[in-house]
N, C-alpha and C positions, 0 to 999 in steps of 0.2 A: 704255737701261734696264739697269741692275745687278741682280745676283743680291739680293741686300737688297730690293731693290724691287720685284720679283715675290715676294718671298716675302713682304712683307709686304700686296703688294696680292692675289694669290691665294692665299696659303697657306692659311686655312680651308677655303676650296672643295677645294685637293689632299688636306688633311687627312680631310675627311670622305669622298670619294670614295675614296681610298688605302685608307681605313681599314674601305671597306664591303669590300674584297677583303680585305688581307690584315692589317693592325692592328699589331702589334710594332713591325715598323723605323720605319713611319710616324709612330707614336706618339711615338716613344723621339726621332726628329727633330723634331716640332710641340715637345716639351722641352725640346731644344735651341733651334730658332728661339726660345721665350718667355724661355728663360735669354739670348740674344744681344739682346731687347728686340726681335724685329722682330715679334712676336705674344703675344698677352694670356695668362697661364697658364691663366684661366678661361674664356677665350673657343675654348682647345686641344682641354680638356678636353670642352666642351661638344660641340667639331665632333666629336672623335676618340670620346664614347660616342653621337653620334646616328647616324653611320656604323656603329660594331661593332653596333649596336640594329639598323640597317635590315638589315644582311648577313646577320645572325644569323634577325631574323623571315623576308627571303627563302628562307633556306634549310629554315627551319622551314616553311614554307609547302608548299617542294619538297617536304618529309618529309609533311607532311599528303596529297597529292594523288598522289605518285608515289613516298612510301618506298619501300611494299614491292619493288617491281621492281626500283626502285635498291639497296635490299641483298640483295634475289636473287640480284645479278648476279657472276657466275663468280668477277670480279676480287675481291669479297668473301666467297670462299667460305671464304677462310682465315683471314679474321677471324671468321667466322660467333660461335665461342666470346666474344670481345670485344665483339659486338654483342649475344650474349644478356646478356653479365652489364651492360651500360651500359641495356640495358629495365628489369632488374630494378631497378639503383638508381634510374632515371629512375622506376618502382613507388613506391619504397621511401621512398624524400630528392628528390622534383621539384627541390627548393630548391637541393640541393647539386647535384645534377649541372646545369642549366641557370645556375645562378652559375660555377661550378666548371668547364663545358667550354670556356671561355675559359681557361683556364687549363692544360689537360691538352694535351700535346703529342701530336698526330698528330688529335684531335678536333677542332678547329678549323672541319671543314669540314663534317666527316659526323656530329661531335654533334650541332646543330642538325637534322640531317636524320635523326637516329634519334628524337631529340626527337617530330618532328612525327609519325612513324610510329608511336608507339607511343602518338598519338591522345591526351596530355597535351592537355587544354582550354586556348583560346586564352587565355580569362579568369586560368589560373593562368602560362602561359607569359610573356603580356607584360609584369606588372610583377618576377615574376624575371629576364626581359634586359633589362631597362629599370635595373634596379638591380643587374645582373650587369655592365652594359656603363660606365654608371659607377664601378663599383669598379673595375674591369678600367682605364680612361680614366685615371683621376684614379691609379692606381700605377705605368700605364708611362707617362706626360705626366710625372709629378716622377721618376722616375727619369731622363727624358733631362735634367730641367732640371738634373739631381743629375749628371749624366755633363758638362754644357754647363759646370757650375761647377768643375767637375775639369778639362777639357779643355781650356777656354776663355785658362787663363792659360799653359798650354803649346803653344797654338795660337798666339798674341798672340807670343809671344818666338822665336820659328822665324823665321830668318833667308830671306829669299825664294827663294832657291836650294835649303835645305832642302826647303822643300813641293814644289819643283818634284820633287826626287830622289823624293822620297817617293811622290808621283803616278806618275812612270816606273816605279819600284820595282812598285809595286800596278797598273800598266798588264800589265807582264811577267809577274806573279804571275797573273795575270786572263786570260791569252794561253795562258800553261802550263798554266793546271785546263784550259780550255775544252779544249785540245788533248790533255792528258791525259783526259777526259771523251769525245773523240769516237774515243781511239782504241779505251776500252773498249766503247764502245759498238757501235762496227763488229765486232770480236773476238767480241761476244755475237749477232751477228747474222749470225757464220760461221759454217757446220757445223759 
């Protein structure tokens, strides 16, 4: 079985599962597989916002039942400022901040979860991520298919030794962060 053929016999299922955790790359790839023809644009769309839908109401749910303790805790003590002013607009524009926190980097994971703690009704929360997580779907699905149409024909003309370079290349590149990442790592965890 060839990569084509998983992808196009599971690819929905990794799209929506992929996309309940973390959404962007997943996305921006289920765009590219529909631009390469091995998955539907609409059928991308659909798996990649029923996933950001499911991960986002999980997390809201978290926020509903064990917010507060979760932004108690220590590790958010230095956000504390950023967490009051995301309640207030979460007050102020529901619409904007639960459309919008898909979209705001570093909130991704604990918008949802201030969301639920600041007790926004479920009735007003589901059809803003329900039509947050389509908007959000349907701009990074054509964005990849818009990167697959750009890419696609300079992928196509790479000579087979080329991609291989280019793998070793990003193999080594991939070897050096990690390596450079555990030396800082160890460094911060000496006296």
């Amino acid at each position: 079985m060839d990569i084509n053929q998983l992808i196009s016999q599971y690819g929905y299922a990794a799209l929506l599962i992929g996309s309940v955790a973390e959404g962007e790359t997943i996305t921006l790839l289920g765009g590219v597989a529909a631009h390469q023809g091995l998955l539907r644009f609409p059928l991308v769309v659909l798996a990649v916002a029923l996933g950001g839908m499911i991960g986002d109401q999980l997390l809201y749910l978290v926020g509903r039942h064990f917010g507060e303790r979760i932004l108690q805790h220590r590790r958010l003590q230095r956000h504390q400022h950023k967490i009051d002013r995301a309640r207030t607009l979460i007050t102020r524009h529901p619409w904007l901040f639960v459309i919008g926190t898909r979209f705001m980097y570093g909130f991704r994971i604990i918008g949802p979860i201030i969301i639920g703690a600041s007790r926004l009704p479920p009735r007003v929360f589901l059809p803003l991520n329900i039509l947050g997580a389509v908007v959000w779907a349907t701009l990074f699905t054509t964005l990849g298919y818009v990167g697959g149409e750009v890419i696609a024909p300079w992928l196509h003309a790479l000579d087979q030794h080329l991609k291989h370079l280019v793998w070793v290349v990003g193999a080594v590149i991939l070897v050096w962060l990690v390596r450079f990442a555990l030396r800082r790592w160890k460094a911060k965890r000496q006296p």
